[in-house]
Every structure is written in structure tokens, then in C-alpha cells.
C-alpha positions in Angstrom: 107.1 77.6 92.2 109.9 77.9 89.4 109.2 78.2 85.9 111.1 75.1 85.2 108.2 73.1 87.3 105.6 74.3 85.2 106.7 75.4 81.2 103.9 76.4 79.3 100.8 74.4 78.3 101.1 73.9 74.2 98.4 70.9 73.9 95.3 72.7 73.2 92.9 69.9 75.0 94.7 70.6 78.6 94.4 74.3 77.7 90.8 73.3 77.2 90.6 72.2 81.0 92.9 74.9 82.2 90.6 77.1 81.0 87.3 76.0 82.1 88.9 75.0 85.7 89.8 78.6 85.8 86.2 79.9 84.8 85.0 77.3 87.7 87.5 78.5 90.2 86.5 82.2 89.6 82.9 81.8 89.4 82.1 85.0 87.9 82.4 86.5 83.7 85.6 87.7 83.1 86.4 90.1 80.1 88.2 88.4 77.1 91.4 90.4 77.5 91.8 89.6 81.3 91.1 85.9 80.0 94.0 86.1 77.7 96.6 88.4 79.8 95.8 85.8 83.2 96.7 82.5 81.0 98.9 83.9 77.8 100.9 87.0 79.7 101.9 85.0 82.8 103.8 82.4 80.5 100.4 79.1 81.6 99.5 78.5 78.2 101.1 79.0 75.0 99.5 81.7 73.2 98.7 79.4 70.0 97.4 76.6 72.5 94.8 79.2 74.3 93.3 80.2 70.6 93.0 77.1 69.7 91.2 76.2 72.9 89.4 79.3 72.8 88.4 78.7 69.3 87.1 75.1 70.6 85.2 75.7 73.8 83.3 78.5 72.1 82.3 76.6 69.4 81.7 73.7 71.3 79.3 75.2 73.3 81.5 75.3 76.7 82.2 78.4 77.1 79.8 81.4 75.9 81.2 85.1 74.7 78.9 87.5 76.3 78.9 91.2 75.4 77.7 93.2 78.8 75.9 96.5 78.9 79.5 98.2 78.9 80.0 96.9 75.4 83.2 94.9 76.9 82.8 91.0 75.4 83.1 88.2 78.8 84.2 85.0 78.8 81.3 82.6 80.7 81.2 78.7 81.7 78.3 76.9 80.3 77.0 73.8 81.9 79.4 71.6 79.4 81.8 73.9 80.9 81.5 73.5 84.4 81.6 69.9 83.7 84.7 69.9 82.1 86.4 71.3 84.7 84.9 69.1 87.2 85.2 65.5 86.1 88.8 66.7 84.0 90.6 68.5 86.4 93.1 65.9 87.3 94.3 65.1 84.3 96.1 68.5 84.3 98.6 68.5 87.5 97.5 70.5 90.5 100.5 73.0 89.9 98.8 74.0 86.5 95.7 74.6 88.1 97.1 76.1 91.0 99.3 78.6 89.2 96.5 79.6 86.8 94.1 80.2 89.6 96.8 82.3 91.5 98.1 84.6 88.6 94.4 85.4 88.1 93.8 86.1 91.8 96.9 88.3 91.2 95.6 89.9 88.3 92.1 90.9 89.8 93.6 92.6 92.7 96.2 94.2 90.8 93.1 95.8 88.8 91.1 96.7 92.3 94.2 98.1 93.4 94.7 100.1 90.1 90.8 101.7 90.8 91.2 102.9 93.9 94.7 104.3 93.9 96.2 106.8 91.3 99.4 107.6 91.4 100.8 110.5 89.3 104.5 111.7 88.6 105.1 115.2 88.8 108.3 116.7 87.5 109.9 119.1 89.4 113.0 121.2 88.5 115.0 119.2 90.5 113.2 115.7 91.4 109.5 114.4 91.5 106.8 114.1 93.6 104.8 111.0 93.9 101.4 112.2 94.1 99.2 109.4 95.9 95.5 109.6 96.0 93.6 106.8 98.0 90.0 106.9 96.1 86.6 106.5 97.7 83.1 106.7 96.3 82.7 110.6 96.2 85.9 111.6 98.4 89.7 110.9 98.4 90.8 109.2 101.6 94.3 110.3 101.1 95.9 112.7 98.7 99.3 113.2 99.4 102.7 114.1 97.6 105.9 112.6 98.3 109.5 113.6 97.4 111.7 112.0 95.1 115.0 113.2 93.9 114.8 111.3 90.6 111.8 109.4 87.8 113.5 105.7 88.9 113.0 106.5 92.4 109.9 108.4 92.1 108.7 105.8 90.2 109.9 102.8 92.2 108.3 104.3 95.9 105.2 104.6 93.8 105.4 100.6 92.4 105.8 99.9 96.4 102.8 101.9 97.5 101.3 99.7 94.8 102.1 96.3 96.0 99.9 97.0 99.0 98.2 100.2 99.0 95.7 99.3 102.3 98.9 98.7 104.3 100.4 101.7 102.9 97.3 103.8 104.2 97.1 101.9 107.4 100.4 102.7 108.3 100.2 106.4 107.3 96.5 106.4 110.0 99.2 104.3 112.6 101.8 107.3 112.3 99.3 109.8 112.6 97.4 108.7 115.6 100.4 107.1 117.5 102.0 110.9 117.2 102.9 112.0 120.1 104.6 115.5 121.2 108.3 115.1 121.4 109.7 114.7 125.1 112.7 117.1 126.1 115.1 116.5 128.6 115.6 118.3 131.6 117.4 116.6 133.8 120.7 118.8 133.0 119.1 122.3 134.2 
């Protein structure tokens, strides 16, 4: 979907709906930051459109700010809330609510991907290595280093490993176990 489809909310009231659709959709607290970098940093709402609809569905009881054991505040939809973005969804277009609900799918896998891969730069004299480590509970399920001859590429294998880290590991396991010993020929003895 193009930008031009969809510029960015600046009436505070559909923010208002947006924003509790979203809450709906997710079904789940979700820190204030990730809140604001899902509907402000992917260019949905206008940044002075979400405070002022932040400002409103707090105070108007419709959304509650929740401080967790963590000390992180999270955004949560109240009853008022959940009504909102039932009976007033369609009076925001279904690419709105669409786009909203897939930058924040985005954005939470981003995060799960960020948790349980690191990836590390390491200068060399001449070149980097990528250092890759596929995190588990207690044990890494991959720790590897690959060659680069320069940062832009190091750093540009390491945003692909990124984009899909289980396929990245799946197709390391493929390699691995599809190995075979190589074959000579003979035939001209």
C-alpha cells in the first residue's frame, strides 16, 4: 500500500479509534513507547494527533496507563475502550486499521527477533566478522562468525540475517545435514 493511499491521521477523534482498534486487535498491554513508535514512527498518526488522543482516552477512562512489576508504564483497553473500537471502527477506512495493525505486527517481531539473535561487528585489520549468535534459554543454538571485507557489507549480511533469522538458521541445519562427501571422477583412469 503506498503512502499516498494512506497520509497520516491529524484528527485526534479518528486517532482516538485507531488507537483503541489497535489495543483490540492486539489483545494484550503494550509499553507506552512501543505505543507511540507503532502509530507515530511508521508515519499512521500525526504525532500531535496521537497526544492529543492519548491525552483523551486516558482521561476519559478508555484506555488505562498501567506501570508493571518491571517498572515499564503499558498502555491497556478498558471496557469504554473495547467498545470504541468495536461499534467505531468503520468510520476509520479499513486501510488505516489494517496498516496500523500490520506495522505493529511488524514491530513485535522485529523486537522477538532482536531477543533472540545478537549480532556483533568485529573489526578486523582488514574487514569484519559478523558474529551471529542464535539465543536459547540457557544455551546458544548457533554462534558463528562470518567474513566481511568492509562495516557496509558487514553490516548489511547482518540486517539480512535479521529479516528472517529462523530461515537463516534453518538453512544453515539444511546445509549441514544435506552434506555430503564430494564425488571424484574416475572414469579417465
Amino acid at each position: 500500500m503506498s503512502k499516498m493511499a494512506t497520509p497520516p491521521i491529524m484528527d485526534p477523534h479518528t486517532a482516538n479509534i485507531l488507537i483503541c482498534y489497535l489495543l483490540y486487535r492486539i489483545d494484550k498491554p503494550v509499553r507506552v513507547a512501543h505505543l507511540y513508535d507503532i502509530a507515530v514512527g511508521s508515519d499512521i498518526i500525526n504525532y500531535f494527533a496521537y497526544q492529543d488522543s492519548i491525552t483523551y482516552l486516558t482521561s476519559h477512562g478508555s484506555v488505562l496507563v498501567q506501570k508493571h512489576n518491571n517498572g515499564i508504564e503499558y498502555y491497556t483497553l478498558t471496557e469504554n475502550g473495547i467498545r470504541t473500537a468495536k461499534e467505531l471502527r468503520n468510520y476509520v477506512g479499513k486501510a488505516y486499521r489494517d496498516k496500523l495493525v500490520s506495522a505493529a505486527l511488524h514491530y513485535f517481531a522485529r523486537i522477538k527477533r532482536q531477543n533472540e539473535v545478537k549480532i556483533d561487528y568485529i573489526p578486523l585489520q582488514k574487514g569484519y566478522y559478523v558474529h551471529v549468535r542464535c539465543l536459547d534459554v540457557q544455551d546458544d543454538l548457533l554462534d558463528l562468525k562470518l567474513y566481511a571485507p568492509d562495516y557496509t557489507q558487514a553490516k548489511y549480511l547482518g540486517e539480512q540475517i535479521m529479516l528472517n533469522p529462523a530461515g537463516f538458521y534453518g538453512k544453515i541445519l539444511d546445509a549441514a545435514f544435506s552434506n555430503e562427501e564430494e564425488n571424484y571422477d574416475l572414469s579417465g583412469n
